[in-house]
Backbone as ProteinMPNN parsed JSONL, in Angstrom:
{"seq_chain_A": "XXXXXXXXXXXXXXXXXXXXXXXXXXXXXXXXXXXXXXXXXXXXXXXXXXXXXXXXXXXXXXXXXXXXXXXXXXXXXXXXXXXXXXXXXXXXXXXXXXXXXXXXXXXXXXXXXXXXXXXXXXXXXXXXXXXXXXXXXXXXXXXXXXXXXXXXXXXXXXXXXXXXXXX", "coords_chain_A": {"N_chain_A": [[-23.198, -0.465, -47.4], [-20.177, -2.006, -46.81], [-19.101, -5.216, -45.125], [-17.028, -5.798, -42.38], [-14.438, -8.533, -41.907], [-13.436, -10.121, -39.668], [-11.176, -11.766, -37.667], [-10.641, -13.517, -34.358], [-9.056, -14.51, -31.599], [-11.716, -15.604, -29.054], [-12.474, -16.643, -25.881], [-11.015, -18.278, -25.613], [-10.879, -19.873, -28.251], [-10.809, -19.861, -31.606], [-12.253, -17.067, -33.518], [-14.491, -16.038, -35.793], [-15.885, -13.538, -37.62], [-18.051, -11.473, -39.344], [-18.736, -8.01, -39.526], [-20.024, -4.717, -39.143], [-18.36, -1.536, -39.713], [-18.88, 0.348, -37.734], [-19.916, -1.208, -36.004], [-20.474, -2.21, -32.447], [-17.862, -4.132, -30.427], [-19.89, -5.357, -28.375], [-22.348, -5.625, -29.62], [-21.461, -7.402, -31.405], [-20.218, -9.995, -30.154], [-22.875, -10.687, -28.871], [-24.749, -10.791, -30.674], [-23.863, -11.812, -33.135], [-21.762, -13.841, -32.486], [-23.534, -15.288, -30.513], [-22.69, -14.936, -27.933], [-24.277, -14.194, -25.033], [-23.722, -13.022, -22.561], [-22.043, -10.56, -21.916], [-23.648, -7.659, -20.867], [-25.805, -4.701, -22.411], [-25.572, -1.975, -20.233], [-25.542, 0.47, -20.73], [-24.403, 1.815, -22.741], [-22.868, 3.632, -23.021], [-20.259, 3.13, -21.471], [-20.417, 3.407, -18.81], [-21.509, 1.91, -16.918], [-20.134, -0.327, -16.899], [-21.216, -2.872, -17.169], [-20.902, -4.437, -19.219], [-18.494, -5.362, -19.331], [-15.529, -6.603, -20.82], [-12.211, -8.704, -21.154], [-10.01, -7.442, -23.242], [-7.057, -8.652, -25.334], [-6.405, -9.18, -22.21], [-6.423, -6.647, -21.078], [-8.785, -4.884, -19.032], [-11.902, -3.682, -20.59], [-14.599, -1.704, -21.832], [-17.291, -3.38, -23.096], [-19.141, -2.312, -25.25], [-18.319, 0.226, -26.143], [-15.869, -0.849, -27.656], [-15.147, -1.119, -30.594], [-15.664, -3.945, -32.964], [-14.6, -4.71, -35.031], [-12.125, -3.885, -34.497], [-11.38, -5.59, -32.602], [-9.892, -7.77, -34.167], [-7.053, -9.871, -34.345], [-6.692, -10.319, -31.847], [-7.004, -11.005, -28.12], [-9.826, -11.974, -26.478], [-11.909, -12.376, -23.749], [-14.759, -13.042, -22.137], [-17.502, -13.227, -19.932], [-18.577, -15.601, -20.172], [-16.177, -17.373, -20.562], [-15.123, -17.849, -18.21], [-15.632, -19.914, -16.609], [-14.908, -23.696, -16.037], [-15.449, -25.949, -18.411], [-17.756, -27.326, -16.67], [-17.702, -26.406, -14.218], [-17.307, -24.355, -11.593], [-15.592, -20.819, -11.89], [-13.593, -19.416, -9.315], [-14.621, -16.994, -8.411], [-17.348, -17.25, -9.578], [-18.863, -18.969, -8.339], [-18.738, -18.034, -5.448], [-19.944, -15.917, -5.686], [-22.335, -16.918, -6.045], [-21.973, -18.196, -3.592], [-22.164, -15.827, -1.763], [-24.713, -14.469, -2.195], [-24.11, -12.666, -3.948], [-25.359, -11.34, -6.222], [-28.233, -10.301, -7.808], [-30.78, -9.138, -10.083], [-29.034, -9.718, -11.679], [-28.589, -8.182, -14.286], [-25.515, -6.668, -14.141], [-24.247, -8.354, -13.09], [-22.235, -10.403, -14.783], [-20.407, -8.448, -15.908], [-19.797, -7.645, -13.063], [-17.568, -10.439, -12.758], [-15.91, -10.307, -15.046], [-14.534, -8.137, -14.192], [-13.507, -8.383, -11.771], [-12.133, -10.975, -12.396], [-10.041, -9.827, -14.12], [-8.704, -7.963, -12.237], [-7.567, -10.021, -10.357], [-6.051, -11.243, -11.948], [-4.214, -9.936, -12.259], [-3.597, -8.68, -9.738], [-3.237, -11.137, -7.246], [-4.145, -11.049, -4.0], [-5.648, -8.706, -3.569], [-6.459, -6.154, -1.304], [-8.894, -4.828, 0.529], [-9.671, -2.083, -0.047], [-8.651, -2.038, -2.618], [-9.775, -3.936, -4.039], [-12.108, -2.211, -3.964], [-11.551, 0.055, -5.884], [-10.67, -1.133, -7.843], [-13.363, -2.855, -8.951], [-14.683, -0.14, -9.111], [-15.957, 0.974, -11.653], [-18.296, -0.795, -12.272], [-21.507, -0.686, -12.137], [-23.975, -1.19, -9.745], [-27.146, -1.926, -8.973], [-29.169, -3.274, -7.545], [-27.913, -5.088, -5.337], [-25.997, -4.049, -3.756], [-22.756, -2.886, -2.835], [-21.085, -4.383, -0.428], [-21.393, -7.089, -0.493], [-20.476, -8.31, -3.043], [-17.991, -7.469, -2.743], [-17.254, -8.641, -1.017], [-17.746, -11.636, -2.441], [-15.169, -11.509, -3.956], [-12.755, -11.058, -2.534], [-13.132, -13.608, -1.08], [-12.742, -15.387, -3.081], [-11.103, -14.53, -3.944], [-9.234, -15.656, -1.886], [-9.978, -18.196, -2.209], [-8.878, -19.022, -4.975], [-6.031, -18.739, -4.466], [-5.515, -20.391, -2.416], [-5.779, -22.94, -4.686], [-3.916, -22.794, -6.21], [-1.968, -23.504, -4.602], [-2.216, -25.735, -3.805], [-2.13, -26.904, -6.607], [0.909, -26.368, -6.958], [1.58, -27.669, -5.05], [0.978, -30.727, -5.43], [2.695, -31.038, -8.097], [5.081, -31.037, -6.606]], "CA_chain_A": [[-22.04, -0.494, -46.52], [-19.7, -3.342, -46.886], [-18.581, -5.654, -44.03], [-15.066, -5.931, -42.316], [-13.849, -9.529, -41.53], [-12.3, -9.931, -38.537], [-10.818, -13.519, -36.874], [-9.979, -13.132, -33.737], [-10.012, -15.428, -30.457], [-12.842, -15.821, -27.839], [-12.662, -17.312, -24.558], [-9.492, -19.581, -26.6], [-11.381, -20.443, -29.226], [-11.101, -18.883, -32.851], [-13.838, -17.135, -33.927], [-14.237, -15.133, -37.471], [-17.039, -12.929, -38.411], [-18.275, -10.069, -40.307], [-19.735, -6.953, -38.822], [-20.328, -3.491, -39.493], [-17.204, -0.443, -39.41], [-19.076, 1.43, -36.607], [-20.829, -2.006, -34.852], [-19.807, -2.618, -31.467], [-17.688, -5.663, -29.956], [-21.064, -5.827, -27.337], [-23.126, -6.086, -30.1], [-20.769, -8.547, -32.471], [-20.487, -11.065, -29.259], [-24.062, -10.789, -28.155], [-25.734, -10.9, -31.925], [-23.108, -12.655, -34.252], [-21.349, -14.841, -32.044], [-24.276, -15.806, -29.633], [-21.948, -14.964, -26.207], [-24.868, -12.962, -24.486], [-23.546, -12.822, -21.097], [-22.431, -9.005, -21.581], [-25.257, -7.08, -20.958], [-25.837, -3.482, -22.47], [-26.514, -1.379, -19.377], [-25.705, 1.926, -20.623], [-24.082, 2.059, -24.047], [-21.654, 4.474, -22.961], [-19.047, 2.792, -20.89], [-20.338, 4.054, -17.819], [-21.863, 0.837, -16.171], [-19.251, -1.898, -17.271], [-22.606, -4.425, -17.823], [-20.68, -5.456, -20.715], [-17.088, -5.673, -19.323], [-14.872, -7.743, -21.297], [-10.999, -8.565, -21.641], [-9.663, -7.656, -24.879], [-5.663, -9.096, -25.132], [-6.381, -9.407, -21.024], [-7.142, -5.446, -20.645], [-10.042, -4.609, -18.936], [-12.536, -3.147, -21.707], [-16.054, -2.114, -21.995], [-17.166, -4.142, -24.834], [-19.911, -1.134, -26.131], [-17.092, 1.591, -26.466], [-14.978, -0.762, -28.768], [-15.841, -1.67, -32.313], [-16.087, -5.493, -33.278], [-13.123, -4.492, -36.015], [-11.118, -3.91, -33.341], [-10.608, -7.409, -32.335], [-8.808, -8.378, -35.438], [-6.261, -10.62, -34.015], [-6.666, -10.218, -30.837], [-7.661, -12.853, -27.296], [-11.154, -11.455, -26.236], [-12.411, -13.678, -22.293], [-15.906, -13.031, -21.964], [-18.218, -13.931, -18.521], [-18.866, -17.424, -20.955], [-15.033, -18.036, -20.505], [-14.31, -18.15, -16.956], [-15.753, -21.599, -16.15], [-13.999, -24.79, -16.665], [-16.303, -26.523, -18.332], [-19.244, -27.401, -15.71], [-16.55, -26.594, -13.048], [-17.677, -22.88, -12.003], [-14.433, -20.12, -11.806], [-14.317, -19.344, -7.89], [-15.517, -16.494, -8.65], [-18.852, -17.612, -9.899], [-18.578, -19.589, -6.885], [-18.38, -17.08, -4.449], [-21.072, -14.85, -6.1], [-23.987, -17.641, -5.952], [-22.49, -18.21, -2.192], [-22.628, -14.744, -0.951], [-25.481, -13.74, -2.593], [-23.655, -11.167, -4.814], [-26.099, -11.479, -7.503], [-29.955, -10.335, -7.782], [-30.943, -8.888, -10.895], [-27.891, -10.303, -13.093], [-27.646, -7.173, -15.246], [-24.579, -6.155, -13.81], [-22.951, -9.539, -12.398], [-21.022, -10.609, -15.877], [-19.174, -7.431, -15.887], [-18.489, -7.834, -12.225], [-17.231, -10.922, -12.343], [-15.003, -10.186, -15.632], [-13.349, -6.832, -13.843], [-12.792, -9.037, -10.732], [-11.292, -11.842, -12.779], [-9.012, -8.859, -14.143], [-7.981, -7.643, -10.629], [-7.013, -11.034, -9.752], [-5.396, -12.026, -12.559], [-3.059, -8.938, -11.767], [-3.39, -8.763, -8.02], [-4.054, -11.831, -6.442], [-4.447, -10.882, -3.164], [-6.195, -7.094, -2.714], [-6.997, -5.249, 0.125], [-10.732, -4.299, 0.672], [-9.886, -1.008, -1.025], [-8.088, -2.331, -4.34], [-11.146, -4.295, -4.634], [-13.271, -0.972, -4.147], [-11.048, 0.355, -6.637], [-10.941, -1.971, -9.451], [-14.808, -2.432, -9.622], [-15.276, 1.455, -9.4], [-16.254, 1.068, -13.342], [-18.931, -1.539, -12.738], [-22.421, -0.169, -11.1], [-25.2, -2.259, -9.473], [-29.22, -1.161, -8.343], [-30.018, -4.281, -6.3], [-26.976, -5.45, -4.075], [-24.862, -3.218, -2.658], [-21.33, -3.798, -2.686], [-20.757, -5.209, 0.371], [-21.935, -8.615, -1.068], [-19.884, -8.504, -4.106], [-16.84, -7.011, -2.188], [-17.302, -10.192, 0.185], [-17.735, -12.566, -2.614], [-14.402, -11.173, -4.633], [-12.435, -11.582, -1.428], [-13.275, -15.092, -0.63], [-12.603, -16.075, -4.067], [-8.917, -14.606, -4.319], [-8.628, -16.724, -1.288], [-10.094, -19.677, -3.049], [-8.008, -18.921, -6.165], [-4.781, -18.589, -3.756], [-5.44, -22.21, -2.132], [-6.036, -23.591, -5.842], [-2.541, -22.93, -6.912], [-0.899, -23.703, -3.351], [-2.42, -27.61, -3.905], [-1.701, -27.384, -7.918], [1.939, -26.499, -6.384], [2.336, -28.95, -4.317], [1.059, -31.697, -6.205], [4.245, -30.587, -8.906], [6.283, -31.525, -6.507]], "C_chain_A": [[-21.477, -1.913, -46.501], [-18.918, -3.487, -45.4], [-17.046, -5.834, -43.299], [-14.998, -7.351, -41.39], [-12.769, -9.428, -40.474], [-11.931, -11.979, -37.942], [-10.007, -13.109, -36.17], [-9.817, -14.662, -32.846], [-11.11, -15.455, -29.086], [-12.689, -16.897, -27.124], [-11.661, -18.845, -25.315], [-9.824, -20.426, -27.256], [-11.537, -19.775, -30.443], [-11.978, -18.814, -32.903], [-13.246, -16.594, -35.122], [-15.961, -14.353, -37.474], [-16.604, -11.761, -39.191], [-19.145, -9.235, -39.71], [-19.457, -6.061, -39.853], [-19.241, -2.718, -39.418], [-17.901, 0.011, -38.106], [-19.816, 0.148, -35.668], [-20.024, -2.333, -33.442], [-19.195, -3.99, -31.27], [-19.119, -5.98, -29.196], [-22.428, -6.599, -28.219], [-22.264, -7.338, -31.119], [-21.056, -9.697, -31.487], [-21.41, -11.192, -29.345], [-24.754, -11.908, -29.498], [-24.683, -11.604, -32.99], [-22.653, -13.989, -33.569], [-22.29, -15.644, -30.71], [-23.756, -15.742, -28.013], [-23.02, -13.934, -25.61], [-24.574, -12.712, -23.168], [-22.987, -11.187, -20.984], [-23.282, -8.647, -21.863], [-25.002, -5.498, -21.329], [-26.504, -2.62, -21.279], [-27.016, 0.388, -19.894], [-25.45, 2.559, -21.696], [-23.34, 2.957, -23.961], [-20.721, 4.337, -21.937], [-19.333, 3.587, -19.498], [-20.762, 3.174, -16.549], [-21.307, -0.155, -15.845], [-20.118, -3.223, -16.927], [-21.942, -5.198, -19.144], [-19.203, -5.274, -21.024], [-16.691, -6.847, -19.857], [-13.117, -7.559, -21.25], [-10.86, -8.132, -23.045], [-7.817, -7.714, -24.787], [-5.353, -8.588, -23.425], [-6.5, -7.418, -20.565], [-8.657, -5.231, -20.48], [-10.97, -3.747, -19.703], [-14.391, -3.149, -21.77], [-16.24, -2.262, -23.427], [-18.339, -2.974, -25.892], [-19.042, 0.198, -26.769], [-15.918, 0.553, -27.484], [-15.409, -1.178, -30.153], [-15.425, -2.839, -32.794], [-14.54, -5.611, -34.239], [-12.166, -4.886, -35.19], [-10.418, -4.952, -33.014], [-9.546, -8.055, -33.04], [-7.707, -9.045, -34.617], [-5.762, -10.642, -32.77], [-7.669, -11.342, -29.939], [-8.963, -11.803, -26.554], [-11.421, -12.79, -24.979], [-13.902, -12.439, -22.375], [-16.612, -13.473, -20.54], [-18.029, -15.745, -18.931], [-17.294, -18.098, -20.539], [-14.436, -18.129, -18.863], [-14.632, -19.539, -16.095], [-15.046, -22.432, -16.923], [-14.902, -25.897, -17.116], [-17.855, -26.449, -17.491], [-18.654, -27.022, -14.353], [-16.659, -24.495, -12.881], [-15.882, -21.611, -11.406], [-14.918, -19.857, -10.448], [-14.891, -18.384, -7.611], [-17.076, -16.269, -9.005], [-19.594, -18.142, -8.807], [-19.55, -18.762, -5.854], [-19.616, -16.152, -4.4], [-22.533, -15.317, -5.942], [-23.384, -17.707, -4.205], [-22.801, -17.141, -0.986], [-23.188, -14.217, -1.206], [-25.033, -12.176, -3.295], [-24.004, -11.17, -5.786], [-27.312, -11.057, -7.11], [-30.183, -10.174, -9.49], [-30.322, -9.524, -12.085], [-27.79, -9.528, -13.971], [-25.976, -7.33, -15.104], [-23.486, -7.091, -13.458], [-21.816, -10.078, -13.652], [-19.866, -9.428, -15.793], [-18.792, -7.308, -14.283], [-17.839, -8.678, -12.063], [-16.189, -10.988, -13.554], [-13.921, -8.769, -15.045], [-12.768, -7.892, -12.586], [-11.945, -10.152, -11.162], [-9.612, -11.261, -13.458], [-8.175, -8.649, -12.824], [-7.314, -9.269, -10.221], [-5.733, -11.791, -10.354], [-3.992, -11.172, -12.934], [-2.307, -8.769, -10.348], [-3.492, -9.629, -6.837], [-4.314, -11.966, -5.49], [-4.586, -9.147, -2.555], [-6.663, -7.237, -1.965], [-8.683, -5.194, -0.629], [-10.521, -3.235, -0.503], [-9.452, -1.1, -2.394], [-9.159, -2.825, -4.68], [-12.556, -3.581, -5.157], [-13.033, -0.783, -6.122], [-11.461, -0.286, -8.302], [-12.731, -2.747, -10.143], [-15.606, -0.901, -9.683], [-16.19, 1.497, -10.41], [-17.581, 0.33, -13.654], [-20.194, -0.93, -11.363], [-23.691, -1.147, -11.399], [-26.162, -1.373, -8.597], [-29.641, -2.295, -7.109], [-28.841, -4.769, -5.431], [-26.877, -5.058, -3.056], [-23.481, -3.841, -3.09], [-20.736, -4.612, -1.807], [-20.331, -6.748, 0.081], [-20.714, -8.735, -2.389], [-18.146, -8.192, -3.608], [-16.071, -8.374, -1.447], [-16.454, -11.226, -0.816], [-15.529, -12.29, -3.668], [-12.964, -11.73, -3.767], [-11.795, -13.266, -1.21], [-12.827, -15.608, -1.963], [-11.14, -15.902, -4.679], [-8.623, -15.831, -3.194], [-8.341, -18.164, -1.677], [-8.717, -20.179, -3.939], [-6.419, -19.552, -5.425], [-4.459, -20.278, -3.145], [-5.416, -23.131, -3.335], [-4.54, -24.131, -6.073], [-1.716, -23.211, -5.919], [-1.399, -25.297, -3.746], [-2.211, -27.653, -5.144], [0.068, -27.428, -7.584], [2.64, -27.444, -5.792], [1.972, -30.365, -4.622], [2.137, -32.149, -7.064], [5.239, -31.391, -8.345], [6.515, -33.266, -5.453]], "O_chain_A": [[-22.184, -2.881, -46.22], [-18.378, -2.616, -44.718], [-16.037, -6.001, -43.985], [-15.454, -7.32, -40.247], [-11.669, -8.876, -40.44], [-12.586, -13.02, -37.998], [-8.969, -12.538, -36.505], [-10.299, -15.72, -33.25], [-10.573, -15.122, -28.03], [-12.749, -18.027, -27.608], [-11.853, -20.06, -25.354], [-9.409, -21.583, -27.182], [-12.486, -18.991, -30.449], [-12.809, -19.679, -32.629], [-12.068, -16.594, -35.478], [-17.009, -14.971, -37.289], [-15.532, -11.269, -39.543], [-20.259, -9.63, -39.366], [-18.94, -6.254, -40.954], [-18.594, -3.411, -38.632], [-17.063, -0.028, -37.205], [-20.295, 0.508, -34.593], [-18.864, -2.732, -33.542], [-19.747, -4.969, -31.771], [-19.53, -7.097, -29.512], [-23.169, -7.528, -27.897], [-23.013, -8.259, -31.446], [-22.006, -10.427, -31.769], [-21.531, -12.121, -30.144], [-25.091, -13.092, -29.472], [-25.378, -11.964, -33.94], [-23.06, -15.08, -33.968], [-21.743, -16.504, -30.018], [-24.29, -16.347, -27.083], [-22.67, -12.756, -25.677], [-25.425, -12.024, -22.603], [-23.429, -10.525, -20.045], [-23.911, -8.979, -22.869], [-24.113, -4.924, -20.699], [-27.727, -2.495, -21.229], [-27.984, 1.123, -19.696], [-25.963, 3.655, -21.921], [-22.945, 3.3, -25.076], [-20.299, 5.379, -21.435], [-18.476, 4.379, -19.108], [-20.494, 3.513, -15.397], [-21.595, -0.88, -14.893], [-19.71, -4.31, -16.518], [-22.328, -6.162, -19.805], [-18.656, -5.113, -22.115], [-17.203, -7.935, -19.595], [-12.664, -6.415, -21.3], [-11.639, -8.52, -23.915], [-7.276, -6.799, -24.166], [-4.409, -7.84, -23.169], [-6.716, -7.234, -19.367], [-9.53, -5.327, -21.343], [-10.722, -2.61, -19.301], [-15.183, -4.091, -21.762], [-15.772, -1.735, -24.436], [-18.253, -2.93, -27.119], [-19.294, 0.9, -27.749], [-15.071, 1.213, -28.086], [-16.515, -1.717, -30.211], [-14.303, -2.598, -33.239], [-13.645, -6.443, -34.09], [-11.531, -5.939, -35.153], [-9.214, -5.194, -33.097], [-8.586, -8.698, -32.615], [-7.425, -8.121, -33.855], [-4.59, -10.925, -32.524], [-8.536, -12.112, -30.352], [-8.558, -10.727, -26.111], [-11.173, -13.966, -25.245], [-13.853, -11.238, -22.64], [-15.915, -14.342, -20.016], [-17.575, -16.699, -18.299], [-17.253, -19.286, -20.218], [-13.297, -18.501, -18.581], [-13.986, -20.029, -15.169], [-14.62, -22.222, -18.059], [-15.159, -26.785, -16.303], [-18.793, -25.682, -17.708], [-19.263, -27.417, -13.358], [-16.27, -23.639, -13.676], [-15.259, -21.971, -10.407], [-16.107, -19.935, -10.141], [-15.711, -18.437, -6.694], [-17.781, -15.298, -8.731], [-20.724, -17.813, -8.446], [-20.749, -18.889, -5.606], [-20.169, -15.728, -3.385], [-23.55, -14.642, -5.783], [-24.218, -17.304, -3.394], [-23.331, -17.289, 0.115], [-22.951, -13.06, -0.859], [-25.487, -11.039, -3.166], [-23.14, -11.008, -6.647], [-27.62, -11.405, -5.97], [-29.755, -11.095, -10.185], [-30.856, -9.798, -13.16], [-26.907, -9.832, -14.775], [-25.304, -8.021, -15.87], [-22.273, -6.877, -13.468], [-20.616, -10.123, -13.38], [-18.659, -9.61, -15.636], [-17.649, -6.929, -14.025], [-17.049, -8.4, -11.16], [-15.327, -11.817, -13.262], [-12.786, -8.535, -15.461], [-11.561, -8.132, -12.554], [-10.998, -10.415, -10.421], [-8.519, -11.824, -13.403], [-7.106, -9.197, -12.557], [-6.251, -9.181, -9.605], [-4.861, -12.495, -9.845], [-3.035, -11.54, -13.616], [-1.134, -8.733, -9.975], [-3.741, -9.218, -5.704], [-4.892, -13.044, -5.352], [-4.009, -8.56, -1.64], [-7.326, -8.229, -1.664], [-9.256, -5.407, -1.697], [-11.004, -3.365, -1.628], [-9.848, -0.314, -3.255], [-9.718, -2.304, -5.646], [-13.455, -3.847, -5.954], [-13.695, -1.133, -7.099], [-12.137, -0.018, -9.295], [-13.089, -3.019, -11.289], [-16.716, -0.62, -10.134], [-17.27, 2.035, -10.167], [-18.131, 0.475, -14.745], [-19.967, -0.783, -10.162], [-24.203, -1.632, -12.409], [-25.951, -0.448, -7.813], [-30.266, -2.103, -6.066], [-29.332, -4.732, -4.303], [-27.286, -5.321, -1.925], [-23.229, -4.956, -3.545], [-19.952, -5.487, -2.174], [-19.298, -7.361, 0.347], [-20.062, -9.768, -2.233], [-17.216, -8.746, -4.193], [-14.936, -8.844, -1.378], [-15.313, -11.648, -0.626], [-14.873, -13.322, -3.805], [-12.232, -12.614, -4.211], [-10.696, -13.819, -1.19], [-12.368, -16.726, -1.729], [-10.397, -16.565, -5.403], [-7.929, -16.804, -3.488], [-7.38, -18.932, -1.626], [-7.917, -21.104, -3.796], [-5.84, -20.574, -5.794], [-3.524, -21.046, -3.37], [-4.995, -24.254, -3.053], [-4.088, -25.275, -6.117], [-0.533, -23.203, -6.258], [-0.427, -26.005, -4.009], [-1.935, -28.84, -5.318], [0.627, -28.471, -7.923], [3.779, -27.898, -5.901], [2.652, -31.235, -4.078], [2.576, -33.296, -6.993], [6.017, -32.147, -8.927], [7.632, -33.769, -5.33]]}, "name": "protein", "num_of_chains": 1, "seq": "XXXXXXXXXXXXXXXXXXXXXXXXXXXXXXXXXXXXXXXXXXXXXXXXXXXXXXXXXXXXXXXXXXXXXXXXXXXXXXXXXXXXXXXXXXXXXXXXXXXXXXXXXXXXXXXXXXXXXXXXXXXXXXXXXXXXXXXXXXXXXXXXXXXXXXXXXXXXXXXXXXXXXXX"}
């Protein structure tokens, strides 16, 4: 079986490899390009452990095929920090304890970086909503509902002081 070349970008950085016709993006990131922060929970798009953007659509990365990518912007969990500078999301998640296990926290904190980066200020229930797709064993949602919350707020104050610096 011969390989299919793909060059796409990751977390806004070209990448290039070579996979398989039928290999997953979950497994291309994880095992070619070393990004292991999606996690396989379920292998059939039913956990979103291994939510990713793909050209900023929310995507479970086991349901698409590594091909796929071909010239396309792929954000990953790895891409939402700034450097050593954690997204407020990440934030938010170590301060309200919306983490145990860490299966499950990359893909919630790439669907919530989705929702935000659409909605930046949901209700309780848009927030339900838009992690529907992503299921956790040790939390609860509460905690993750909390930290999602607090971190649009964050987000929302970010760009009110990048704003008014501007001017």
């Amino acid at each position: 079986m011969s390989g299919v070349h793909v060059s796409t970008t990751v977390n806004g950085d070209d990448a290039e490899f070579v996979c398989h016709p039928g290999e997953s993006l979950l497994d291309v990131l994880r095992d070619r390009l070393g990004l292991t922060g999606a996690k396989e929970g379920c292998g059939t798009g039913d956990c979103g452990a291994c939510s990713v953007t793909l050209d900023g659509q929310l995507v479970c990365s086991c349901l698409v095929l590594g091909a796929e990518a071909e010239g396309r912007k792929i954000t990953t969990v790895e891409g939402l920090a700034d450097g050593d500078k954690l997204h407020p999301l990440q934030q938010q998640f170590i301060d309200k304890a919306a983490l145990q296990c860490g299966i499950c926290t990359p893909g919630f904190l790439v669907a919530a970086k989705a929702l935000l980066d659409e909605n930046p200020s949901p209700t309780e229930e848009e927030i339900r909503f838009a992690l529907a797709g992503n299921l956790c064993r040790c939390t609860g949602y509460d905690k993750i509902v909390r930290a999602v919350d607090a971190a649009a707020k964050d987000v929302k104050k970010q760009k009110a002081r990048v704003k008014a610096k501007r001017k």
